[in-house]
C-alpha positions, 0 to 999 in steps of 0.5 A, a space after each residue: 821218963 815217957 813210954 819210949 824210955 828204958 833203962 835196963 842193967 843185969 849182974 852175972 857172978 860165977 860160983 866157980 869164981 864168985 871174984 868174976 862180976 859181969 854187969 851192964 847198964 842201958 839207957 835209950 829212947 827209942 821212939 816209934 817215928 822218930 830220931 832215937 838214941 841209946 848209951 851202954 855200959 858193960 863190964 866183963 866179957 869171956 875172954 877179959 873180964 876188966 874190959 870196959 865196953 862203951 856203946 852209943 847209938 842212934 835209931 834211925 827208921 826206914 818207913 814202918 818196917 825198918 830201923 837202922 843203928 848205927 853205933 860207937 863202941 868203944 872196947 876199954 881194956 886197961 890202957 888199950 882203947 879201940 873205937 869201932 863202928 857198929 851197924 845194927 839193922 832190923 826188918 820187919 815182914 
């Protein structure tokens, strides 16, 4: 792992229903001047807490003040599958 990985992960457990784990765990390599990559896991949302969600992505940079994400999650809830793209952007002044 060089200084453009990441790994990252964090655990949520209510004290109403300690049962209701939420978690999720990042990996992604993201250089400054190059082609990137990233892969997410997440387990438990608001509304369903058995749904899976599965994220990957690219980073992409527009020159030294722009980076484009384009992503595909997939959201797993039971024996439902829905794919979705996703574009993420960020821009610097």
């Amino acid at each position: 792992i060089d200084e453009d990985s990441r790994v990252g992960a964090w655990i949520e457990v209510k004290k109403a229903n300690p049962r209701l784990v939420r978690w999720a765990l990042t990996l992604s390599e993201t250089p400054e001047d190059d082609l990137g990559w990233g892969l997410s896991l997440r387990r438990g949302t608001e509304g369903s807490p058995e749904r899976l969600q599965l994220e990957g992505f690219l980073n992409v940079h527009l020159g030294k003040k722009a980076t484009l994400q384009p992503g595909l999650m997939f959201n797993i809830d039971g024996r439902r599958c829905a794919p979705a793209l996703v574009f993420q952007s960020r821009w610097f002044l």
